[in-house]
N, C-alpha and C positions, 0 to 999 in steps of 0.2 A: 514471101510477098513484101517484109522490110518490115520495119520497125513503125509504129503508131502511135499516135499519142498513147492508149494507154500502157501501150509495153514500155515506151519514155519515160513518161512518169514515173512508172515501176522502178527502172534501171536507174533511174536518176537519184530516188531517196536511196537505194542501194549502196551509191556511189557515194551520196553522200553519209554513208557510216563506213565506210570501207579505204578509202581513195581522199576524202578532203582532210589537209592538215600534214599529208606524206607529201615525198620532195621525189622531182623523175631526177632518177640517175643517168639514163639512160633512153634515148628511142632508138628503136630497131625495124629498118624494113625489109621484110621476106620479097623473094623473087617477084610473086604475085601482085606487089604494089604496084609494081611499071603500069600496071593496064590501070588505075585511077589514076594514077598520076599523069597518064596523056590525057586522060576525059578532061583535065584541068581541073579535077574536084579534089587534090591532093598535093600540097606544098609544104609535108614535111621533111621530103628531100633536100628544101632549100632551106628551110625556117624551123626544122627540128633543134638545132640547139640554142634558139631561143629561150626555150623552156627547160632546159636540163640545170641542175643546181635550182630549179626554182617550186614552191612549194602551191600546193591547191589549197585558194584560199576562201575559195565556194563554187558551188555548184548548183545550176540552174536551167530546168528545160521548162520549153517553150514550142508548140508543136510537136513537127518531129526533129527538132533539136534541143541536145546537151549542150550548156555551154559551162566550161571549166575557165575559170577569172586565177592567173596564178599570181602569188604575193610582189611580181615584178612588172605586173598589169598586163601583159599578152591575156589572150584568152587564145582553148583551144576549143573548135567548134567539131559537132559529132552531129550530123545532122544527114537525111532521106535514108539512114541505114537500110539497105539488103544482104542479111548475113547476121552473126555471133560478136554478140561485145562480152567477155565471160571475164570473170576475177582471179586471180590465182594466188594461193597462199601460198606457195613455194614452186618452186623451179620443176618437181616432178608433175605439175598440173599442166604444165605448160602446151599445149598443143606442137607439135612438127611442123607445120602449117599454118600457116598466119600472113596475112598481111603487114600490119603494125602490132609492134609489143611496145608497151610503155611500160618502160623498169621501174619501182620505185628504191627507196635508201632503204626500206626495211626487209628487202627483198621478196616483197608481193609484187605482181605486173595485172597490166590490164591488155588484153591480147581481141585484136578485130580482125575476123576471117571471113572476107567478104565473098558471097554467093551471086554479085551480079556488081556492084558499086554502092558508094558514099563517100559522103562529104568529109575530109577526116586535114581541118585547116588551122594554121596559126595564125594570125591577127589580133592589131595592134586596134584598140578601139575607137578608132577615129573608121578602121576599114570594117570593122564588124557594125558597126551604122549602117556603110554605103552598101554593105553589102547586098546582093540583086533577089537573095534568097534568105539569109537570116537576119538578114537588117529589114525587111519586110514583112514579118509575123503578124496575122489579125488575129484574132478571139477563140481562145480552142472554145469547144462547146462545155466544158466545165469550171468555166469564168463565169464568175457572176455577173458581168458585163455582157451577156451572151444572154440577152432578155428578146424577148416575141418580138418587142420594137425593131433590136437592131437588125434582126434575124430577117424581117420584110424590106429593110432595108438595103438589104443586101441581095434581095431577091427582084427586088425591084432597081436597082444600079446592074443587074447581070440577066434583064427578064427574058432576051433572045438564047441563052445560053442554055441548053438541055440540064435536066436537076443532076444529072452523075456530073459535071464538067462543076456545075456550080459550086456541088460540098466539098471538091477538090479545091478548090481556087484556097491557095496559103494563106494571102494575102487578105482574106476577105474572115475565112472559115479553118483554123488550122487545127491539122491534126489527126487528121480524115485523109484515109485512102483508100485504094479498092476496096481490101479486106470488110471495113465495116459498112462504105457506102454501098456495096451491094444486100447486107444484111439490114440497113436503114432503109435502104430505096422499096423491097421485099416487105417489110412492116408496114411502109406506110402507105402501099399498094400504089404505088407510081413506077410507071416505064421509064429506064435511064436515058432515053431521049425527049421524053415531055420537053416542051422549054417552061423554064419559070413563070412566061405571061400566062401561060396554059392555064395553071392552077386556081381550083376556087378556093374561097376564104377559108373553106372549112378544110382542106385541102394542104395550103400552106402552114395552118397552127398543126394538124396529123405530122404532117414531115417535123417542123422546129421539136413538138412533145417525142417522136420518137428517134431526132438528134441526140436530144437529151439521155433518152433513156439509156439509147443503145450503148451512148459513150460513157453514162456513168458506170450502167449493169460490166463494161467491160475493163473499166477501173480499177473496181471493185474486187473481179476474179483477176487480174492483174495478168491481164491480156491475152491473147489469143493460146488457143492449146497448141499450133505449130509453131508461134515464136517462144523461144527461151528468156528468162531473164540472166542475169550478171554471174551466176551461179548457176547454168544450165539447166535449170527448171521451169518447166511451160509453165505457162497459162492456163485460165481455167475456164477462158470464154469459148465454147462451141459455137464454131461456125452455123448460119442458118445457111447462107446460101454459098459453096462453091465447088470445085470438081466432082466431089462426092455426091453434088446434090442434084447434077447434071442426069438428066432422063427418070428422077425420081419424079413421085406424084407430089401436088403441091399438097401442102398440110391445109390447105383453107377448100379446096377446088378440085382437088385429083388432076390435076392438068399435070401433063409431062415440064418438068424444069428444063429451061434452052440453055446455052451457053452461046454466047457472040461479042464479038469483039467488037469493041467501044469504045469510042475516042481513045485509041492505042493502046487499051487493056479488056480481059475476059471480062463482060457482065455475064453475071447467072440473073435469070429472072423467069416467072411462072407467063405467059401470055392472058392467062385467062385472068388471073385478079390484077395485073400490072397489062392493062392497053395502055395502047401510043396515042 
């Protein structure tokens, strides 16, 4: 389903014991890159040896973006992952298969084997500003800046906008996607088409408290049990609602679990405690 904020976070502190302080010797891209690199989400074919001879001098994620700042000021951006960012201590770790492999001097690599697409860009920070997706990051929900005020606030600038479309919005709320927004929409007993005006009072603080929760609880177990982290090791966050939970009884209701698709992705949701 891609990478989330909390598997980001994860992979991020990762990388930074792993990867900040080493120098790329090398990028390498596998056959399989062609197909990002048309979507236009991929310019290491062009701006790959930018960074080579040059050293990571931090690391910093932000939604569902890494961004890597090297000692020569490029940054490389790793951002909407679908697919494996894994580590390798030596050359026999290495997968057959990959998209990009980033070599480093002490002959560890960092290897991303994309399962559908990602963002995987070089940029000079004047372009990592403008940019129309990482240069536009609003508030993941584990910002302390991410209080009930802003939260209405944001609900109230987007009120015609059904609650699934809303927790997506980057720009606004980052960090959130299918994966947890149908597992938050399901706690807080809201239909992913409600619009925002819908909601009462008592209504909109249920959603914000179990924003919160869902994204710390999934933090915490360091992200879903079908993504991996840097090291090929899941997660410990169990899904509430998805494929598996489709024609289950609901845990609150016994109502049969649906699946439909929803603003261009599967919602799982129960009918009986989530009406429209």
């Amino acid at each position: 389903m891609g990478l989330e904020l909390p598997e980001v976070l994860n992979i991020s502190k990762q990388m930074d014991h792993t990867v900040r302080g080493k120098t790329i010797k090398n990028v390498l891209l596998g056959d399989r890159c062609s197909g990002i690199i048309k979507l236009g989400m991929c310019n290491l074919d062009r701006r790959k040896d930018e960074i080579v001879n040059s050293t990571v001098s931090s690391i910093e994620a932000r939604g569902k973006w890494i961004f890597l700042e090297f000692n020569n000021g490029k940054f490389l951006l790793l951002g909407e992952l679908i697919g494996k960012l894994l580590y390798h201590k030596d050359e026999s770790e290495i997968p057959e298969v990959y998209h990009v492999l980033f070599e480093f001097d002490d002959n560890t690599s960092l290897s991303f084997q994309s399962s559908l697409y990602g963002f995987l860009e070089i940029d000079d920070p004047e372009q990592l500003e403008e940019h129309k997706y990482a240069g536009n990051i609003g508030i993941s929900p584990d910002d302390k800046k991410f209080t009930y005020s802003y939260f209405k606030n944001v609900l109230l600038r987007n009120e015609k906008k059904p609650v699934k479309a809303l927790l997506g919005l980057q720009t606004d709320i980052s960090g959130l996607g299918n994966v947890y927004i149908n597992d938050i929409l399901y706690e807080a007993k809201l239909h992913p088409k409600r619009k925002a005006v819908e909601l009462e009072e008592s209504e909109q603080n249920k959603l914000y408290e179990t924003v919160v929760e869902i994204t710390k609880s999934a933090i915490e177990l360091k992200g879903s049990t079908q993504e991996v982290d840097l090291f090929g090791k899941p997660g410990r966050y169990i899904r509430i609602m998805d494929k598996d939970s489709t024609g289950e009884g609901c845990k609150r209701c016994g109502t049969r679990i649906v699946k439909m698709n929803i603003l261009g992705s599967s919602s799982y949701f129960c009918p009986g405690c989530q009406k429209i």
